[in-house]
LUMNU-397512 format. One line per 10 residues: their letters; for each residue x, y, z of C-alpha. Coordinates in steps of 0.05 Angstrom, whole numbers. Example, Ala and Ser with C-alpha at 12.3 -4.5 7.8 and 13.67 -1.06 7.14 Angstrom:
2
AS) 246,-90,156  273,-21,143
END
This chain:
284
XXXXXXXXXX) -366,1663,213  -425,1657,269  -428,1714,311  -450,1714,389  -525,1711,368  -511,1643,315  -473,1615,381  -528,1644,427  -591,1604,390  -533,1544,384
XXXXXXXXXX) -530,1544,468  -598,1555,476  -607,1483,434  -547,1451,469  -582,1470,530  -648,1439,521  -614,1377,485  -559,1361,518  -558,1380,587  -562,1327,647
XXXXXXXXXX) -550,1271,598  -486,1219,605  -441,1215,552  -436,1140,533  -380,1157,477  -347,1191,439  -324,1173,367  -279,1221,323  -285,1206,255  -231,1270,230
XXXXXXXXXX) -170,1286,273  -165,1360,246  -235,1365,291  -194,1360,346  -128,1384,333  -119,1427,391  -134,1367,425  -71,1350,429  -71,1283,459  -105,1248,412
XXXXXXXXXX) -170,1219,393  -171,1150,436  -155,1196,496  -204,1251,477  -253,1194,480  -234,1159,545  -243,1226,583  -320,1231,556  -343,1165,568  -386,1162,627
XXXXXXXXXX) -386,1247,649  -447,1273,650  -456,1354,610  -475,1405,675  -492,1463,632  -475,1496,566  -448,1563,565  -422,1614,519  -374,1681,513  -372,1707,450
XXXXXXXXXX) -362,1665,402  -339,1602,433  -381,1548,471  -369,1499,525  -397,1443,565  -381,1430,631  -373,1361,659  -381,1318,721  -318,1299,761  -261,1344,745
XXXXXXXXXX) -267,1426,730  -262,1410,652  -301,1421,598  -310,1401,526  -300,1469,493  -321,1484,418  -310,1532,362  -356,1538,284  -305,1563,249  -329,1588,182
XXXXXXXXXX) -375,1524,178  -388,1490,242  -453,1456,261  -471,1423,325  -523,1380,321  -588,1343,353  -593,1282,314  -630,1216,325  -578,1154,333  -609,1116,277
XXXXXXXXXX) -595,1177,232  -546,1167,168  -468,1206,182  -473,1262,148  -422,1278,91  -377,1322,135  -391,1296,204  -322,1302,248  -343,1288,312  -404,1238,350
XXXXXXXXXX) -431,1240,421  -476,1179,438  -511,1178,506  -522,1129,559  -602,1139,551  -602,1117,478  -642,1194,458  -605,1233,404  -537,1249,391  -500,1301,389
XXXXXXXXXX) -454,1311,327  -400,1365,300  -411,1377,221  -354,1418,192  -354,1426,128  -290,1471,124  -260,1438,188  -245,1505,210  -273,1497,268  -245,1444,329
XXXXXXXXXX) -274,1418,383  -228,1398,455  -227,1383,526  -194,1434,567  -192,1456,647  -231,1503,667  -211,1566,703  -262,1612,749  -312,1583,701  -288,1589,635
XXXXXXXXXX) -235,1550,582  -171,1560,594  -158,1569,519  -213,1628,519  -193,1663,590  -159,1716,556  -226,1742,514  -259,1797,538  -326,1790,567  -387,1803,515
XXXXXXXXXX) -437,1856,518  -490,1810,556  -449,1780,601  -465,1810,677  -383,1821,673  -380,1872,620  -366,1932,647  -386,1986,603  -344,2052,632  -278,2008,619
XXXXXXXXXX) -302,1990,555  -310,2061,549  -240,2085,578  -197,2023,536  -241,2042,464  -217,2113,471  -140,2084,491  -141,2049,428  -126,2095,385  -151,2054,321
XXXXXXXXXX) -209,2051,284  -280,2043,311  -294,1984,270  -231,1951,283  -239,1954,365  -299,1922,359  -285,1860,320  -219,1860,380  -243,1798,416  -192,1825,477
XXXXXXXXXX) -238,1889,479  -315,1868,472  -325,1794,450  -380,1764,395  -387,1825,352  -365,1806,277  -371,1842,213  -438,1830,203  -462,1862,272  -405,1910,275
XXXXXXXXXX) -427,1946,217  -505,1938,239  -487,1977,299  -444,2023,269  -506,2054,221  -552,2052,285  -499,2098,322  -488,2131,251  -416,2123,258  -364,2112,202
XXXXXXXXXX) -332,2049,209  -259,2090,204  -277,2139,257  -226,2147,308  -240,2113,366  -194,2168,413  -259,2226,383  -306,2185,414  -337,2219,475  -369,2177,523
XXXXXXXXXX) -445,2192,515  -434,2168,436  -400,2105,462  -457,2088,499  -501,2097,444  -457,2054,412  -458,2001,458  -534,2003,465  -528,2001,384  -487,1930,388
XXXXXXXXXX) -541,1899,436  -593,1924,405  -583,1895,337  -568,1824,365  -617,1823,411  -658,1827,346  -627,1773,308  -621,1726,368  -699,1734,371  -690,1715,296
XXXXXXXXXX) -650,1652,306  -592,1690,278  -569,1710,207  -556,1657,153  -529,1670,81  -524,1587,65  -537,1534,98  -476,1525,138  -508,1566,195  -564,1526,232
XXXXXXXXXX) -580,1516,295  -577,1443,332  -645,1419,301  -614,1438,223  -655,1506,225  -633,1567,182  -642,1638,226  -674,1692,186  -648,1771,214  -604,1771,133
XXXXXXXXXX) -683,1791,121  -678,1852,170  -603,1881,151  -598,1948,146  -525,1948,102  -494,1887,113  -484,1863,47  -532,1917,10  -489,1956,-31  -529,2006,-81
XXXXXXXXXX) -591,1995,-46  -624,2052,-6  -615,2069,61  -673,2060,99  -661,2124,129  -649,2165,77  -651,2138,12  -579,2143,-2  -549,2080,-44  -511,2043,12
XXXXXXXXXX) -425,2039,-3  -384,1977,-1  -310,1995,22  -249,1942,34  -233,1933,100  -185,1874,129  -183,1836,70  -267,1843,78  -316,1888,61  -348,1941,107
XXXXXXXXXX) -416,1971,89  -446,2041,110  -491,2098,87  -454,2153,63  -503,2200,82  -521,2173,146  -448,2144,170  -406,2208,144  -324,2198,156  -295,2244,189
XXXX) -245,2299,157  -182,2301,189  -161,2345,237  -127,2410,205
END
């Protein structure tokens, strides 16, 4: 699933692309698109016709577009396979195209590909600037509104799991497996580590871990395994080049040496340097 960065180089498009323009319509061809619209499709329509996109924004990993006239917004989710793109009007549907913007100055479209059709798009209200829907995720780690000491203080009151607080989308949004266990061999944490033995200096090192290694693949366009993940002009990112254990199991650490582990975690896989990332021995 995209993580904030994938969304990040996804709003940075939407932004150049899409922005200022009037929506002339709105066509859904595939009502599971927008399910949690509920609606319908003829009235998901009627409300774009004619509102012009303000801005697009982000928090983790949703996006949104606000529109003129009321405080709503049409909000969006990838899923395990969603694509929005920039596409010419001319331009054949693609296979697996679910939803079609057309605008009032005849440029290029803007289209949601889902493959899966995990992913939805809707139009929601917005509240103190974001999606109702989305209001109860936490802030993410570039937003001006995370707050890094109560990060601190609610990852120690968690009790859990290091890795597991920080795929917890009510405790730091955007960070998924991928960058979650990037981070976690920066810090040189074990992904099981208790997150109440964390003292504050090494959370902060943490934290600076988690923007640090998608501030990298941002600057990369992202990470992409297939070619599910693009960006709006149908562009692959490139940071799978610079992992450091995602998906590298028996290859060396670049630290070390040591062969890098695979381990199960929540029906995925986490991956760590055994060396590097030792777990910590319970408490006697």
């Amino acid at each position: 699933m995209p993580e904030l960065p994938e969304v990040e180089v996804v709003r940075r498009g939407l932004e150049q692309w899409v922005v200022g323009r009037e929506i002339a319509s709105a066509e859904v061809l595939h009502p599971r698109a927008i399910r949690r619209h509920v609606p319908g499709a003829d009235e998901f329509a009627a409300r774009l016709k004619g509102r012009t996109v303000l801005s697009a924004e982000r928090r983790g990993k949703y996006l949104w577009l606000p529109l003129s006239g009321a405080r709503e917004a049409l909000l969006a989710h990838l899923g395990m396979s969603g694509q929005l793109l920039v596409v010419e009007p001319e331009t054949p549907p693609e296979k697996h195209l679910r939803v079609r913007l057309r605008f009032e100055d005849g440029g290029p479209d803007l289209r949601f590909v889902d493959q899966r059709t995990f992913g939805h798009v809707m139009l929601t209200a917005l509240m103190d600037g974001v999606p109702e829907p989305i209001a109860h995720i936490a802030p993410d780690p570039f937003e001006p509104a995370f707050d890094d000491a109560e990060f601190a203080r609610r990852l120690r009151a968690r009790r859990t799991e290091v890795k597991r607080a920080l795929l917890d989308q009510s405790l730091i949004s955007g960070v998924g497996n991928i960058y979650a266990d990037e981070a976690l061999w920066i810090a040189r944490l074990h992904w099981a580590r208790p997150t109440e033995t964390l003292t504050r200096p090494k959370i902060a090192e943490l934290l600076a871990a988690v923007r640090t290694v998608m501030a990298a693949a941002l600057r990369q366009g992202g990470t992409s395994f297939d070619s599910l993940y693009v960006n709006v002009n149908g562009e692959s990112g490139y940071f799978d080049r610079s992992l450091e254990v995602y998906g590298r199991r028996d290859l060396p650490c670049s630290r070390c040496g040591t062969a890098i582990r695979r381990e199960a975690f929540m029906n995925r896989s986490s991956y760590s340097c055994p060396r590097c990332q030792r777990r910590q021995r319970p408490a006697r």
